[in-house]
C-alpha positions as CSV (number, residue, x, y, z in Angstrom):
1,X,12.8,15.2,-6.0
2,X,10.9,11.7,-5.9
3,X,7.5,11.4,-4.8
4,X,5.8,7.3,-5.3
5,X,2.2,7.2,-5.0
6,X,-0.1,4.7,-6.2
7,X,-2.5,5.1,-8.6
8,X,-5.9,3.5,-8.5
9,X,-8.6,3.2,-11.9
10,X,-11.3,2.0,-10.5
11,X,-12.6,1.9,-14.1
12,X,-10.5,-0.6,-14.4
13,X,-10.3,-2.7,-11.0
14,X,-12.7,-6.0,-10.9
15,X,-11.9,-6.9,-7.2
16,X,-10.1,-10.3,-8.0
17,X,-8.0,-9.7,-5.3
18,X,-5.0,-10.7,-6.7
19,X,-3.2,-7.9,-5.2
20,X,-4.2,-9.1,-2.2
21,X,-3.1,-12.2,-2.6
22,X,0.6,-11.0,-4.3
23,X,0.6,-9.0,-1.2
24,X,-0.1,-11.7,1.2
25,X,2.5,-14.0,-0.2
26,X,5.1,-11.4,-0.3
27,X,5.0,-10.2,2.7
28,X,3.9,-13.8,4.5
29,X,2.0,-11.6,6.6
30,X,0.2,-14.0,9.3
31,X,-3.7,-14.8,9.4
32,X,-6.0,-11.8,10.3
33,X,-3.0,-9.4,9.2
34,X,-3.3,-7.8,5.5
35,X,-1.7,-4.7,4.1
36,X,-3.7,-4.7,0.9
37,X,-7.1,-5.6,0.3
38,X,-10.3,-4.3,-1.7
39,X,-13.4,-3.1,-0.6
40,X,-16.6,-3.8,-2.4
41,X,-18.7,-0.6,-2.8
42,X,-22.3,-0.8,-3.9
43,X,-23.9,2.6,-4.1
44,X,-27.9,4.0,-5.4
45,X,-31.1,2.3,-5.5
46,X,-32.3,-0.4,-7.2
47,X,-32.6,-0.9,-10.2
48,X,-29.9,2.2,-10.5
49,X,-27.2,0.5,-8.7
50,X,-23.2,0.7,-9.1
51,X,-20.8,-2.0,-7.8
52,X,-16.9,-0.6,-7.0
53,X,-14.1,-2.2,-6.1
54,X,-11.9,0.0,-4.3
55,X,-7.9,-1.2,-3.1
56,X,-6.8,0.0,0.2
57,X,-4.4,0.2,2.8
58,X,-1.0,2.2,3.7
59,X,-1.5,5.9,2.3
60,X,1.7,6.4,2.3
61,X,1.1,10.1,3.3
62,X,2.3,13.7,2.5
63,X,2.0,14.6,6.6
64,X,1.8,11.0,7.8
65,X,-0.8,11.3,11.7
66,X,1.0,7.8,12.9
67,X,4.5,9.5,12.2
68,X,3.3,12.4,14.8
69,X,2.0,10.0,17.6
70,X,5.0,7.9,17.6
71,X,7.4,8.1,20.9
72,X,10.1,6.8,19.7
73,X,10.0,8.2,15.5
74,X,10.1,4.4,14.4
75,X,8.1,5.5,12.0
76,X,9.4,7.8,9.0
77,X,8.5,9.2,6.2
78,X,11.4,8.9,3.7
79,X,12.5,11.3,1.1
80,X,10.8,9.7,-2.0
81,X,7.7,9.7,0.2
82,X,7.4,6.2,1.4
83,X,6.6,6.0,4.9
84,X,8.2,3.0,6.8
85,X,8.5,1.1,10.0
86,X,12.1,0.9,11.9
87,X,11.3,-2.4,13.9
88,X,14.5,-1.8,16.3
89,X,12.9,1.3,17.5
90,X,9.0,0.3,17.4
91,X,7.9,-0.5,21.1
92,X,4.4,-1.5,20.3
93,X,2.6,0.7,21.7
94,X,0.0,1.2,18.7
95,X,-0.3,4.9,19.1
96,X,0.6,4.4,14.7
97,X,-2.8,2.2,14.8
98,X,-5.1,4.9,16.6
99,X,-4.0,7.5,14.9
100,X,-4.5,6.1,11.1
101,X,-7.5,7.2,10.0
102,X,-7.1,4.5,7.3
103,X,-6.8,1.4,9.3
104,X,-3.8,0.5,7.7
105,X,-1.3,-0.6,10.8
106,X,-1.1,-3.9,12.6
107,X,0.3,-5.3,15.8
108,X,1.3,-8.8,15.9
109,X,1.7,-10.8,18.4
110,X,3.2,-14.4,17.2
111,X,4.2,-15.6,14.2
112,X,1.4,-17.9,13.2
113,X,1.2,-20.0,9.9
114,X,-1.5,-18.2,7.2
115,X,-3.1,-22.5,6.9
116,X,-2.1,-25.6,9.0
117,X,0.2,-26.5,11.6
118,X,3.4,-25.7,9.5
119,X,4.6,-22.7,7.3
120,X,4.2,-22.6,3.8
121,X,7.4,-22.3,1.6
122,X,6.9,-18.5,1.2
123,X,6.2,-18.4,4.5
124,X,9.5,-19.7,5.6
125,X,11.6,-17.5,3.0
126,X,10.0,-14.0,4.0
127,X,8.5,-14.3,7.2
128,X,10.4,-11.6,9.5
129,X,10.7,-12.1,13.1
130,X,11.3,-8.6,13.6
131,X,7.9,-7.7,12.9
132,X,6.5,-9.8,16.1
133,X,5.3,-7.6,19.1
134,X,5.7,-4.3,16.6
135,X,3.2,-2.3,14.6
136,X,3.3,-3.8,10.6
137,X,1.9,-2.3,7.6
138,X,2.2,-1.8,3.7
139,X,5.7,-0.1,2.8
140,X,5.1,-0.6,-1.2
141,X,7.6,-3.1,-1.3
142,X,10.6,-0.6,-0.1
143,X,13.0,-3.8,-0.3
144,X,11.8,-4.2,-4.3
145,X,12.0,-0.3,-4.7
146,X,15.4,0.1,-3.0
147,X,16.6,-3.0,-5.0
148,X,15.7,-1.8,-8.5
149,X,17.8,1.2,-7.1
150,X,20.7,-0.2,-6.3
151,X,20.4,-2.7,-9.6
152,X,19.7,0.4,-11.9
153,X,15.9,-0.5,-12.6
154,X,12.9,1.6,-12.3
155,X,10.2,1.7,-9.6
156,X,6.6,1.4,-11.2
157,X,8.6,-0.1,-15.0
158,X,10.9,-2.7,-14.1
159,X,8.7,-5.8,-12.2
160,X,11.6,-6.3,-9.8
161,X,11.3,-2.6,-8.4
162,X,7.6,-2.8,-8.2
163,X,5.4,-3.5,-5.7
164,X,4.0,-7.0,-5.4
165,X,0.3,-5.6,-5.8
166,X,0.7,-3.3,-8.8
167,X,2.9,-6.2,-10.9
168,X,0.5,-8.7,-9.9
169,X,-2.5,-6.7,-10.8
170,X,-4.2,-8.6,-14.1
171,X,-6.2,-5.5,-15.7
172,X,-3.6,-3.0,-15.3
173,X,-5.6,-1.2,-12.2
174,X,-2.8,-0.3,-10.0
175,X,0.4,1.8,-11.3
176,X,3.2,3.0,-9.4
177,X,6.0,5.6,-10.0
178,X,7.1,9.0,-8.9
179,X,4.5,11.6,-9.4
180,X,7.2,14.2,-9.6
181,X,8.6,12.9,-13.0
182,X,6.2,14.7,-15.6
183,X,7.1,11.5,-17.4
184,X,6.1,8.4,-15.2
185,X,2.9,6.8,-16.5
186,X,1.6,7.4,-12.7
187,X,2.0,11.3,-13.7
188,X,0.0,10.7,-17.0
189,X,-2.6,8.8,-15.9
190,X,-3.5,11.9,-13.2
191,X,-3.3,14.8,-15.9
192,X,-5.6,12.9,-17.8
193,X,-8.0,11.3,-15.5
194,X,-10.3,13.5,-12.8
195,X,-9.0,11.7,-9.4
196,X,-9.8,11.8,-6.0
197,X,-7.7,10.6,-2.7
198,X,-9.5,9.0,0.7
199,X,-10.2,11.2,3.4
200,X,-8.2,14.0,2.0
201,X,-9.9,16.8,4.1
202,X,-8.0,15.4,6.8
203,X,-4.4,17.3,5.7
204,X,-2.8,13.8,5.1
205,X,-2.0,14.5,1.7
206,X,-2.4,10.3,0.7
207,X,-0.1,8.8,-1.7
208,X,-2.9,6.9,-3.2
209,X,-5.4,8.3,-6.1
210,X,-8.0,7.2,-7.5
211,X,-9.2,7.6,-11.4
212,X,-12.4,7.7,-12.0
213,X,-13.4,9.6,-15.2
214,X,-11.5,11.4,-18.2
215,X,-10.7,15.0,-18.0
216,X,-13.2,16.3,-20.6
């Protein structure tokens, strides 16, 4: 079996936001629309304060809510454990949105440029129509992962089968692979590192974990 998660060391993460940005040109998601971004996290009491930078969005969950609520199963989790969007079948309705207890989904509306009157070269390459009037979210690059597939490369080794974020990532923060392979660096970095996941008393069973110490 295949399982892809995303793993997260926040030791690691200085909240550049360049996997925000690698996401937002990838994708040519439009203005007020983005799948990845990091949230800055100060904690305590001064002068005993912490600073965090935490990268969100798409779980990518074991028992996906939005999956549940949707009328017309657009959305589906797939057997490696990337959940997806079929845009043929989404009818916007947004029950996905209401249900996330992530905030991870978006509805747009029109396909507006990200600056200016016109669109951007990356905009005109990737910029989907089918994703106007339907709900939109992160899908870890499944275009990338299902290349590197069909081109014999590795998901989370080879950049080409890796998400935009986690190749783009300058201090190493974000790795991806299939926590099912004892092997995978993803797999490594959790049996060494305590972890956590957001929200996981919910059931969801996220596909994103977060490093935060070693295991002593």
């Amino acid at each position: 079996m295949t399982r892809y998660a995303m793993v997260v060391d926040l030791r690691r993460c200085v909240g550049c936001q360049t996997c925000t940005a690698a996401c937002k040109h990838t994708n040519a998601t439009p203005p007020g629309v983005q799948w990845r971004w990091v949230l800055d996290v100060e904690a305590g009491e001064f002068p005993d304060v912490t600073r965090s930078f935490v990268p969100v969005g798409c779980q990518h969950c074991d028992e996906p809510p939005c999956e549940t609520v949707c009328p017309t199963t657009a959305t589906k989790k797939r057997a490696d454990g990337l959940v997806t969007i079929d845009y043929d079948l989404c009818i916007g309705c947004a029950y996905c949105s209401v249900a996330c207890p992530y905030n991870a989904r978006y509805k747009v509306t029109r396909d507006t440029p990200a600056y200016g009157e016109g669109k951007m070269a990356n905009e005109v390459k990737r910029t989907d129509p089918a994703r106007i009037g339907v709900a939109t979210k992160c899908t870890f690059c499944s275009d990338r992962i299902d290349y590197g597939h069909a081109h014999g490369l590795v998901p989370g080794v080879d950049p080409d089968a890796t998400p935009a974020c986690a190749n783009a990532c300058i201090a190493s923060a974000l790795t991806f692979g299939d926590i099912d392979d004892p092997d995978s660096k993803a797999s490594r970095l959790l049996r060494e590192n305590e972890h956590f996941r957001m929200h996981e008393e919910l059931g969801t069973g996220p596909g994103f974990f977060y490093l935060w110490e070693k295991k002593q």
